[in-house]
TORTIMAR-664268 format. One record per residue (C-alpha): residue number from 0; residue in three letters; x, y, z. Coordinates in steps of 0.25 Angstrom, whole numbers. Layout:
! TORTIMAR-664268
+-----+------+-------+-------+-------+
! pos ! code !     u !     v !     w !
+-----+------+-------+-------+-------+
! NUM !  ALA !     X !     Y !     Z !
...
+-----+------+-------+-------+-------+
! end
This chain:
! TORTIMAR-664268
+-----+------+-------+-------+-------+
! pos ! code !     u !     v !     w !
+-----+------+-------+-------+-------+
!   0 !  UNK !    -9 !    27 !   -80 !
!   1 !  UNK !    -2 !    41 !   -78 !
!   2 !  UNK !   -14 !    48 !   -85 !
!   3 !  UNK !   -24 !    41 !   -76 !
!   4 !  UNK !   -14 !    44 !   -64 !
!   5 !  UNK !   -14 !    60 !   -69 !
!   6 !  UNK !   -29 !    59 !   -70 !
!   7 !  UNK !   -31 !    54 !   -56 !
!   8 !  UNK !   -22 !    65 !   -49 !
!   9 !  UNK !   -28 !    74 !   -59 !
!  10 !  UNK !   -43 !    71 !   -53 !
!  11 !  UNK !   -38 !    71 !   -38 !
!  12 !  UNK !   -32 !    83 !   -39 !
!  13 !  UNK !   -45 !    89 !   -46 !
!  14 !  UNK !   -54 !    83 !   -35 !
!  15 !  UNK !   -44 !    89 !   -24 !
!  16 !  UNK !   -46 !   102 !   -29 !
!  17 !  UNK !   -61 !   101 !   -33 !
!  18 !  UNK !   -63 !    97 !   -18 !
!  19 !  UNK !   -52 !   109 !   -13 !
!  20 !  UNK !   -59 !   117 !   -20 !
!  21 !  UNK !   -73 !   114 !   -14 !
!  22 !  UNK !   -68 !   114 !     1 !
!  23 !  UNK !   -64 !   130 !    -1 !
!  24 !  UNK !   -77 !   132 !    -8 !
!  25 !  UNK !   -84 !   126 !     3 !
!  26 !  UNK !   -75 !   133 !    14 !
!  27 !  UNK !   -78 !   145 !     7 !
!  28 !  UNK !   -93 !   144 !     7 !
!  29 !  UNK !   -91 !   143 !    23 !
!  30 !  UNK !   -82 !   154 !    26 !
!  31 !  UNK !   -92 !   162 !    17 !
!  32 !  UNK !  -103 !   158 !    23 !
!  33 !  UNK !   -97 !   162 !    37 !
!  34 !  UNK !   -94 !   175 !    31 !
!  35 !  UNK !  -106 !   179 !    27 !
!  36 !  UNK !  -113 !   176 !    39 !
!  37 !  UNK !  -102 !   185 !    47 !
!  38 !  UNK !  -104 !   196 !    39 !
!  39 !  UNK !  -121 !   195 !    38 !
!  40 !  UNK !  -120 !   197 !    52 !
!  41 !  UNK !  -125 !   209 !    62 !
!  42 !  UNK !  -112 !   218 !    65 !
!  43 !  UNK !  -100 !   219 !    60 !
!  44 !  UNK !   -95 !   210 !    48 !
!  45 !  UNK !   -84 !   200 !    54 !
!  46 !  UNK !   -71 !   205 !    52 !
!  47 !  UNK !   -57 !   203 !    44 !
!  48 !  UNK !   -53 !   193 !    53 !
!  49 !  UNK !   -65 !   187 !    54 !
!  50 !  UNK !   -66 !   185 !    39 !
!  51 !  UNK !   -53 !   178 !    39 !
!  52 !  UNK !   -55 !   168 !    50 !
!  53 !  UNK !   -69 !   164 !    43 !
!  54 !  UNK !   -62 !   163 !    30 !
!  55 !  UNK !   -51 !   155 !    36 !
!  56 !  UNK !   -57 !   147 !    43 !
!  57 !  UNK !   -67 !   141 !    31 !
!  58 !  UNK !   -57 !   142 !    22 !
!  59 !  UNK !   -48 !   131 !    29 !
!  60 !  UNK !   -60 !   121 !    29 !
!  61 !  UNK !   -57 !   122 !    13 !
!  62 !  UNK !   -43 !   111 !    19 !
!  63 !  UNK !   -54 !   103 !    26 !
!  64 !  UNK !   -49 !    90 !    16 !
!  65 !  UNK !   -34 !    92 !    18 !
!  66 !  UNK !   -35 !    95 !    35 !
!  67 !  UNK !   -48 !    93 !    39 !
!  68 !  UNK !   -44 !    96 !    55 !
!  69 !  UNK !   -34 !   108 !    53 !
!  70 !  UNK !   -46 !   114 !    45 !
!  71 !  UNK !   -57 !   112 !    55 !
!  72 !  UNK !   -47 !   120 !    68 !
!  73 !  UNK !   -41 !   130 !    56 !
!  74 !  UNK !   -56 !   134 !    54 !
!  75 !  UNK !   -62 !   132 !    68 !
!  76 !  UNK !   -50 !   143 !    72 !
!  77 !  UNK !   -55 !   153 !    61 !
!  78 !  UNK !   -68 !   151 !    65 !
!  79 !  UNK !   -68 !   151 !    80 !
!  80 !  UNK !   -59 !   164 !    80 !
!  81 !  UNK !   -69 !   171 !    71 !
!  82 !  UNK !   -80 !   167 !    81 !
!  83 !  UNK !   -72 !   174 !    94 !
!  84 !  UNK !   -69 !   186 !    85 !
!  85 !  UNK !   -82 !   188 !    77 !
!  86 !  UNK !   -93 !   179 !    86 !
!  87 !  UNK !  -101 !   176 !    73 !
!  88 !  UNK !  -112 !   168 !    73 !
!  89 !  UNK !  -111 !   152 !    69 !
!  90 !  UNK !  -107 !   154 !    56 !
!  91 !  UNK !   -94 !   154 !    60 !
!  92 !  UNK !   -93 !   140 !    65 !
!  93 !  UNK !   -98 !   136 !    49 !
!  94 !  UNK !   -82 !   133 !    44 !
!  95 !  UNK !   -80 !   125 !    58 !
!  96 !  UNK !   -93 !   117 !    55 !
!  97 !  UNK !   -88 !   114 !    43 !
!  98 !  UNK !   -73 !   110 !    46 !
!  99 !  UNK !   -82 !   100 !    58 !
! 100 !  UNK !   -87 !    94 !    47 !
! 101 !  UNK !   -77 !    90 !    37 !
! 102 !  UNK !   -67 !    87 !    47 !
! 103 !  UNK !   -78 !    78 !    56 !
! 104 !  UNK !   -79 !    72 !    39 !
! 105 !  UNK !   -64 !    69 !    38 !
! 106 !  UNK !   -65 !    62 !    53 !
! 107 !  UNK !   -59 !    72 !    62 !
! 108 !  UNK !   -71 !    73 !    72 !
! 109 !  UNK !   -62 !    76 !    86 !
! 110 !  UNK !   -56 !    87 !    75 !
! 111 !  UNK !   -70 !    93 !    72 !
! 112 !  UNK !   -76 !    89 !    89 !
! 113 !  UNK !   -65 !    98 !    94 !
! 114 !  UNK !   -64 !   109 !    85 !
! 115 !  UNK !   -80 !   111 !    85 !
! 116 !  UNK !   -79 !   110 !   101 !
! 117 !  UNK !   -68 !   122 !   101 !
! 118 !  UNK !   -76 !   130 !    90 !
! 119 !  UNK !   -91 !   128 !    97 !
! 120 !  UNK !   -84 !   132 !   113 !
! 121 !  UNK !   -76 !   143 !   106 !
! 122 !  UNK !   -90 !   148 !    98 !
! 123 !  UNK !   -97 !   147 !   111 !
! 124 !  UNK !   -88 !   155 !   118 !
! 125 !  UNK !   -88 !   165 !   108 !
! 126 !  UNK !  -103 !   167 !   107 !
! 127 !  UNK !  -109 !   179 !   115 !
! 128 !  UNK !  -116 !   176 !   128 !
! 129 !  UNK !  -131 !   172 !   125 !
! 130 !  UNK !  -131 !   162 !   112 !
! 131 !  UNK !  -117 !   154 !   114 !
! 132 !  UNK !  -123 !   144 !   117 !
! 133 !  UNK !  -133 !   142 !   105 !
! 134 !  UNK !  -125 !   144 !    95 !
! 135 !  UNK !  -115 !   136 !    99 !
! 136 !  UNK !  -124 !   124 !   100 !
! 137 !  UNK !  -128 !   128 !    86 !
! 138 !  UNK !  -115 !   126 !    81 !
! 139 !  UNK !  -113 !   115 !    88 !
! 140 !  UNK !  -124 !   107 !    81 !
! 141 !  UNK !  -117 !   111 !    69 !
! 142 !  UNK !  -105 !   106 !    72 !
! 143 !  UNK !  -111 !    94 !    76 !
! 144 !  UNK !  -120 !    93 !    62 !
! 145 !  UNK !  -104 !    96 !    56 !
! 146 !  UNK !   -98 !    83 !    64 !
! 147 !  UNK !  -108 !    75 !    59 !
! 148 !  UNK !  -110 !    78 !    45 !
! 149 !  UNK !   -95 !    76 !    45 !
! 150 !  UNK !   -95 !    60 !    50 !
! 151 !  UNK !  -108 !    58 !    42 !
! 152 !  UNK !   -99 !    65 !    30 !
! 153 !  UNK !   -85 !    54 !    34 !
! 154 !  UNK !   -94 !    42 !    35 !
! 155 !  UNK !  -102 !    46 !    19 !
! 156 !  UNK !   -88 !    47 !    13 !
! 157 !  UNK !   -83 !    36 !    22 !
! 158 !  UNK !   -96 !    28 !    15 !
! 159 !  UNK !   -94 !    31 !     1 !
! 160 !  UNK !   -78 !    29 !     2 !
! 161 !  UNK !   -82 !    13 !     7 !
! 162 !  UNK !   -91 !    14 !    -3 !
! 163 !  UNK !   -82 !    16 !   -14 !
! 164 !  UNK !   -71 !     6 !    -9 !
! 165 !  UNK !   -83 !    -4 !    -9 !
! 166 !  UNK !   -85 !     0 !   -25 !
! 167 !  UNK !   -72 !    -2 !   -27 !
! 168 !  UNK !   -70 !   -14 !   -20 !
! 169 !  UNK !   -84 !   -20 !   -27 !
! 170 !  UNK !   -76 !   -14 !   -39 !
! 171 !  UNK !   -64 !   -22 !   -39 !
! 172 !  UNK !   -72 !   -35 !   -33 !
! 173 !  UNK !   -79 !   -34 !   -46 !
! 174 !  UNK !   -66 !   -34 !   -54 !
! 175 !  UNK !   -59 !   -44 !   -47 !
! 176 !  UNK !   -71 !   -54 !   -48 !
! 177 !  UNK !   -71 !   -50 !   -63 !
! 178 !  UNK !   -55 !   -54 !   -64 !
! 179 !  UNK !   -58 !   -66 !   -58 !
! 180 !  UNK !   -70 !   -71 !   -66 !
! 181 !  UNK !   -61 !   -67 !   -78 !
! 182 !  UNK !   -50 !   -75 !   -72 !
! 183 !  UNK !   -59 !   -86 !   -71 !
! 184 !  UNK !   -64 !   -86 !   -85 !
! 185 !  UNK !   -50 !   -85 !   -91 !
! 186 !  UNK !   -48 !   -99 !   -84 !
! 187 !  UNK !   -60 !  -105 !   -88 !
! 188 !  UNK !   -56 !  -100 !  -103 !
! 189 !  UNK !   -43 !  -108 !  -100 !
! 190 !  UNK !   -48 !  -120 !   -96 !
! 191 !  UNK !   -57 !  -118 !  -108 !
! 192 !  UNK !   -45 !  -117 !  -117 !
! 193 !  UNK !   -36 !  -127 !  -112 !
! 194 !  UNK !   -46 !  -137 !  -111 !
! 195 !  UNK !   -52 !  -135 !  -126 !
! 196 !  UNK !   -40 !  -131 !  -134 !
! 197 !  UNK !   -26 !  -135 !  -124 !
! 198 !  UNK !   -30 !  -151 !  -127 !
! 199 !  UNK !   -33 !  -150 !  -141 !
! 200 !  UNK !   -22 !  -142 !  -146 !
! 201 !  UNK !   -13 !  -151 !  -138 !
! 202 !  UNK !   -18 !  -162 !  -146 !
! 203 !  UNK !   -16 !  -155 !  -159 !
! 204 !  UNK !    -3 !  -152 !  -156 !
! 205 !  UNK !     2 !  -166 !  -151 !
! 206 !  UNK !    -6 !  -172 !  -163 !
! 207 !  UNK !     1 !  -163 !  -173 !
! 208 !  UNK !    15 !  -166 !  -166 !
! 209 !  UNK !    13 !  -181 !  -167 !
! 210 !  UNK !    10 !  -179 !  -181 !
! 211 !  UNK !    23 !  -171 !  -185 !
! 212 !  UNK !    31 !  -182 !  -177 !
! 213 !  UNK !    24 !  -193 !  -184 !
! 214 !  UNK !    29 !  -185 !  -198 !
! 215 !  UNK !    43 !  -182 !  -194 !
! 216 !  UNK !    45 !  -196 !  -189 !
! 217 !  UNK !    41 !  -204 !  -201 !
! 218 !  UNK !    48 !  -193 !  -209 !
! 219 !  UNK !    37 !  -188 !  -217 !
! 220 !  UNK !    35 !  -171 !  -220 !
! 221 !  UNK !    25 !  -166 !  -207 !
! 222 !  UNK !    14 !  -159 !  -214 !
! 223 !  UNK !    14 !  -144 !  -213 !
! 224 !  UNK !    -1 !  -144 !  -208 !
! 225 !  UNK !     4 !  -153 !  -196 !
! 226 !  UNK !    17 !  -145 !  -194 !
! 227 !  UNK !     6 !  -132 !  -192 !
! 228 !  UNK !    -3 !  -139 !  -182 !
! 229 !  UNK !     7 !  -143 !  -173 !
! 230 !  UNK !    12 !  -129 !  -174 !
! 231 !  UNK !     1 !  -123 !  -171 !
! 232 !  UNK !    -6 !  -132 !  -160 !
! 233 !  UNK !     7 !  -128 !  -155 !
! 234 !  UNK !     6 !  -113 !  -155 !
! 235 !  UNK !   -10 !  -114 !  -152 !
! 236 !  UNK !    -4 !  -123 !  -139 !
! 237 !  UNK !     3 !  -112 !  -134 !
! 238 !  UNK !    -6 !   -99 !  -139 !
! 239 !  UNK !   -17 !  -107 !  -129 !
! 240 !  UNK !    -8 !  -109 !  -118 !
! 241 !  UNK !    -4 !   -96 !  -118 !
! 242 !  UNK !   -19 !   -92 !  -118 !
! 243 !  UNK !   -21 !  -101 !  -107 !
! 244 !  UNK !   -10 !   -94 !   -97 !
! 245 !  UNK !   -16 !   -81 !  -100 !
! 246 !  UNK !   -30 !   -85 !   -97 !
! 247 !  UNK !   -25 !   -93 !   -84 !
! 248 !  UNK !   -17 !   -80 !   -79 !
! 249 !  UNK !   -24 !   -73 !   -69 !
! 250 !  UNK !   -21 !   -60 !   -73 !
! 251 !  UNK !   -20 !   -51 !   -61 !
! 252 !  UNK !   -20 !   -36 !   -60 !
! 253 !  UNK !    -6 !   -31 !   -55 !
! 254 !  UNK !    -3 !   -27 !   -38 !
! 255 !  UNK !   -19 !   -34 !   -34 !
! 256 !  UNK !   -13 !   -40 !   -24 !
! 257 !  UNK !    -7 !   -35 !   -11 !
! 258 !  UNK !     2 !   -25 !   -20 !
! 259 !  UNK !    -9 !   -17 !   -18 !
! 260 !  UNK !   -11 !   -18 !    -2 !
! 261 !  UNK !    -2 !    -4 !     0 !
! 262 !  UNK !   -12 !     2 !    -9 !
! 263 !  UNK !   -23 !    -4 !    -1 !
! 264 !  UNK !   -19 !     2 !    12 !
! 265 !  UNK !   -15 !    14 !     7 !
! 266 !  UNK !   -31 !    16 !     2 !
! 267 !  UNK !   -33 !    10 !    14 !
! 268 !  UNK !   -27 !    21 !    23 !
! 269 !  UNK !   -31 !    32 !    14 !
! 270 !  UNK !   -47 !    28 !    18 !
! 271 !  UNK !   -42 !    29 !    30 !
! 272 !  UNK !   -39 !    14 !    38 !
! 273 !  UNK !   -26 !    15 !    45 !
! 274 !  UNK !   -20 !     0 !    37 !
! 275 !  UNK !    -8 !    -5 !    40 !
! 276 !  UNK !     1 !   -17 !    31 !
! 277 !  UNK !    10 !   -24 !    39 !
! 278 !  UNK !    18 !   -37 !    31 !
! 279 !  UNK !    24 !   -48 !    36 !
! 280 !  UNK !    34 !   -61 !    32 !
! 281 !  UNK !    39 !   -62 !    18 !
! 282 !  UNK !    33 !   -54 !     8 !
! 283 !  UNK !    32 !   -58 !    -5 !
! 284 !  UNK !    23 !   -62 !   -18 !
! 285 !  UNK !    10 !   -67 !   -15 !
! 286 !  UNK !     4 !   -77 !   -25 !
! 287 !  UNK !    -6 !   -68 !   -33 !
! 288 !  UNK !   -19 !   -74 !   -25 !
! 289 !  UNK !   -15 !   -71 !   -12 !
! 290 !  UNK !    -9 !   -58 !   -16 !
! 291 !  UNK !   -24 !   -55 !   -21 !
! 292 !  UNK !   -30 !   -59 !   -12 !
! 293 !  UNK !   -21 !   -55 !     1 !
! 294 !  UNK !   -25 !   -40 !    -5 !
! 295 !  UNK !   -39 !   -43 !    -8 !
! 296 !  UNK !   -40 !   -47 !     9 !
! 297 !  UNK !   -33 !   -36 !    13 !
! 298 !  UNK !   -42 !   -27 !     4 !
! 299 !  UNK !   -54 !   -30 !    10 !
! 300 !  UNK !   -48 !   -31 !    25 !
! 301 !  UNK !   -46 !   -16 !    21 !
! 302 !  UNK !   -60 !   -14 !    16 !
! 303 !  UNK !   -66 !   -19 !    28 !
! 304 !  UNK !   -58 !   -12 !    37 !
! 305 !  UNK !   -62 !     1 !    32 !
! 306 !  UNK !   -77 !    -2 !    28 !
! 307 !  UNK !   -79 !    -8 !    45 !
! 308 !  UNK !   -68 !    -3 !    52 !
! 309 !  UNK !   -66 !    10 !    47 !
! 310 !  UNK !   -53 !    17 !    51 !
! 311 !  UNK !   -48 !     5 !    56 !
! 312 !  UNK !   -33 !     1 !    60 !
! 313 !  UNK !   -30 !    -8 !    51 !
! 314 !  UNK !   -17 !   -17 !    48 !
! 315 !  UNK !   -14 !   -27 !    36 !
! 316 !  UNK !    -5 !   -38 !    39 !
! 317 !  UNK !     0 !   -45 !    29 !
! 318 !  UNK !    10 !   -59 !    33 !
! 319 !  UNK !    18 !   -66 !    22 !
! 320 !  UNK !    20 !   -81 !    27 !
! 321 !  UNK !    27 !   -93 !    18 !
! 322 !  UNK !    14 !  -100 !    16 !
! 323 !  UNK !     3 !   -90 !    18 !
! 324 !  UNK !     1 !   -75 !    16 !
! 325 !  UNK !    -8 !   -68 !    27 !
! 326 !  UNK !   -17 !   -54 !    28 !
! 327 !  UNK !   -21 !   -48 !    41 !
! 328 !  UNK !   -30 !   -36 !    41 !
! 329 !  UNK !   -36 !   -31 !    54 !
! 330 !  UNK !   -40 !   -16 !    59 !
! 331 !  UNK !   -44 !   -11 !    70 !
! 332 !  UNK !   -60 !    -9 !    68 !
! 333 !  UNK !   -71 !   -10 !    77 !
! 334 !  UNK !   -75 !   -25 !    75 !
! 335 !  UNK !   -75 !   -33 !    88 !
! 336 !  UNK !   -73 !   -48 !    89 !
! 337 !  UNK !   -87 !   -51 !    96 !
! 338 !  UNK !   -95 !   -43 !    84 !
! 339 !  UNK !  -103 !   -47 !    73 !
! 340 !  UNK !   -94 !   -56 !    65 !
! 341 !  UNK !   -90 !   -50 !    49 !
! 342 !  UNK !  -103 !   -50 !    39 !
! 343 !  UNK !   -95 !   -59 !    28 !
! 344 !  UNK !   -94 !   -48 !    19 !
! 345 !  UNK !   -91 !   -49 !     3 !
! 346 !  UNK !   -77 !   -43 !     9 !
! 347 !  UNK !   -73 !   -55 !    19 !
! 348 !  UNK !   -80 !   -65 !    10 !
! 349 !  UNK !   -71 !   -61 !    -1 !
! 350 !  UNK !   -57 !   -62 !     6 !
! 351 !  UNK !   -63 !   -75 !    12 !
! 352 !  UNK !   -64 !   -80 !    -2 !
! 353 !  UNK !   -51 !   -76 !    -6 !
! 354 !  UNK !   -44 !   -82 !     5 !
! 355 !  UNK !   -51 !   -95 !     4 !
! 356 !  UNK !   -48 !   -94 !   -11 !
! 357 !  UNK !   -34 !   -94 !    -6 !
! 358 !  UNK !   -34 !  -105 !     3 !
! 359 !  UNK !   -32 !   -95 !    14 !
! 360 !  UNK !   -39 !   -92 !    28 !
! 361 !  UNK !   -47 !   -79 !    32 !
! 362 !  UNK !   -51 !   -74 !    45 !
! 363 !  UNK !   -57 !   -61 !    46 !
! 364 !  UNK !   -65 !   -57 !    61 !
! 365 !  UNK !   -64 !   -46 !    71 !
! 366 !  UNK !   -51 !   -45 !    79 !
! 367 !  UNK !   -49 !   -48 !    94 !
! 368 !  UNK !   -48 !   -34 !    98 !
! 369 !  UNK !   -58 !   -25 !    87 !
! 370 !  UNK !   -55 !   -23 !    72 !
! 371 !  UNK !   -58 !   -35 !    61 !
! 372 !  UNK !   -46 !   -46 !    57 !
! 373 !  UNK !   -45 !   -51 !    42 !
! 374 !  UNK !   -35 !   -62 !    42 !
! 375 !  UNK !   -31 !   -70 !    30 !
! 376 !  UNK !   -19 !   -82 !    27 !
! 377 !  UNK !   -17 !   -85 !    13 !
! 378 !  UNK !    -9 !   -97 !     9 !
! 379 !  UNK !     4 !   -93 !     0 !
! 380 !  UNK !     5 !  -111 !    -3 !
! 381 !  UNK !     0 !  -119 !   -16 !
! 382 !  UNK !   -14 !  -120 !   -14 !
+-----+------+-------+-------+-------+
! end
């Protein structure tokens, strides 16, 4: 397990620096391709402070991962003082293009709408009389190509991260209908057993029992055949009951129930949905059912919010009562009460199923006031 820990930290950290070490290659490709263009041009070659803004300022696009917004103004500053200085041509705006881009990509678009506003009226203003105007609106459509690529960018890596969360959760679909079809065959090959062998080797026990007391009592020697198939049928006796307890266990893996609910959330948040988890009543050990299942709903609550809502303010109620154990999930989303009711999707089929399994009720709709309400009551009593 520690090895397999090490390997993990091991690969994130290689893939930290493979990708640091990309992001200045790339910021180096620009800031040279700005320099080249300012030193290619008629007159006099930029100068030594000129250089420096221009290789500062696309250099810092190289932290564009770590501070996306302090990145874009850091760069936009360079740049903007070597257009007053210098008046270049529209080369210079190629870093601030850029920082528009990845930081539009990491969802800051009032960030990258007010630095491009401040950069194109501060290039305008420091264009010569006559063509101001054109090129401004050239850079323009360029920062709007930037914006756009960037969303288009968010929403393809938004896309294959749902993507992958629906493999995995097909994934462990898979294994769970593999545990419980193996679950079910185990009780079918105890039945088989207890029917078959439990009967007959009670009978040969009992039979060989009355035959020892018949001996002893009429004081006659028992046999020593007869001695060893009582003994055995007894020892077979409990060798099959012990057989039979372990096929009859429902072997479940440990903390599959809401033991793992904080390491939900916690994935939950990191993707981004702002969850919360508030408990109430008495809480305590849920029989293993429930517990499985109470996780299993909350799960794909979760799932949903973030596949149709989004970003979504979402809260987890769980309630503890004496008889019965409740969830409440809802967010914040954009369903309305008088839309299109849900498609009964494999997600709210399942939990359906489960609670029904359970004896339980489910009520899942759009809430009175926007945003989507999944509401389940199971029973804690003897069913």
């Amino acid at each position: 397990m520690r090895g397999e820990q090490r390997e993990k930290r091991e690969r994130r950290e290689f893939d930290a620096w493979r990708t640091g070490l990309v992001d200045t290659a790339l910021a180096a490709v620009i800031g040279g391709a700005v320099l080249l263009a300012a030193f290619t041009v008629s007159g006099p070659g930029p100068s030594t402070a000129d250089v420096v803004l221009i290789t500062a300022g696309s250099l810092a696009l190289a932290v564009h991962r770590r501070a996306p917004v302090v990145s874009l103004v850091f760069t936009a500053a360079c740049m903007l003082g070597y257009v007053v200085h210098a008046n270049p041509g529209t080369s210079a705006a190629f870093p601030v293009i850029a920082g528009v881009h990845v930081v539009t990509r990491a969802g800051h678009r009032a960030a990258a709408v007010g630095v491009s506003v401040v950069f194109l009226v501060g290039f305008f203003l420091a264009s010569p009389s006559g063509g101001g105007i054109e090129r401004t609106l050239l850079l323009h459509g360029w920062f709007v190509c930037a914006g756009v690529t960037g969303l288009i960018d968010k929403n393809w890596q938004a896309y294959l991260r749902q993507t992958e969360q629906r493999a995995a959760e097909a994934e462990r679909t898979r294994e769970e209908a593999a545990l419980r079809r193996a679950g079910e065959e185990r009780l079918r090959i105890a039945r088989e057993l207890h029917d078959s062998l439990t009967h007959s080797i009670s009978i040969v026990k009992l039979q060989a029992g009355v035959a020892v007391h018949l001996a002893r009592k009429r004081g006659e020697d028992v046999p020593e055949a007869l001695l060893a198939i009582q003994e055995a049928s007894g020892e077979a006796m409990r060798e099959l009951r012990a057989t039979l307890e372990v096929l009859r266990t429902d072997v479940v893996a440990p903390g599959s129930g809401l033991a793992r609910l904080g390491e939900l959330v916690e994935r939950a948040r990191t993707a981004g949905l702002a969850a919360s988890v508030t408990v109430t009543g008495t809480e305590r050990a849920l029989p293993d059912d429930v517990d499985r299942a109470a996780y299993r709903i909350v799960q794909e609550a979760l799932t949903n919010v973030a596949r149709h809502a989004g970003r979504a303010k979402t809260s987890v109620r769980l309630a503890y009562a004496a008889d019965h154990f409740s969830i409440h999930v809802e967010d914040e989303g954009s369903a309305v009460p008088d839309g299109l009711p849900p498609a009964p999707g494999t997600g709210l089929t399942g939990m359906r199923e489960r609670v029904a399994a359970l004896g339980g009720t489910l009520h899942a709709a759009p809430r009175p006031g926007g945003g989507f309400s999944v509401r389940a009551e199971l029973p804690l009593g003897v069913r």
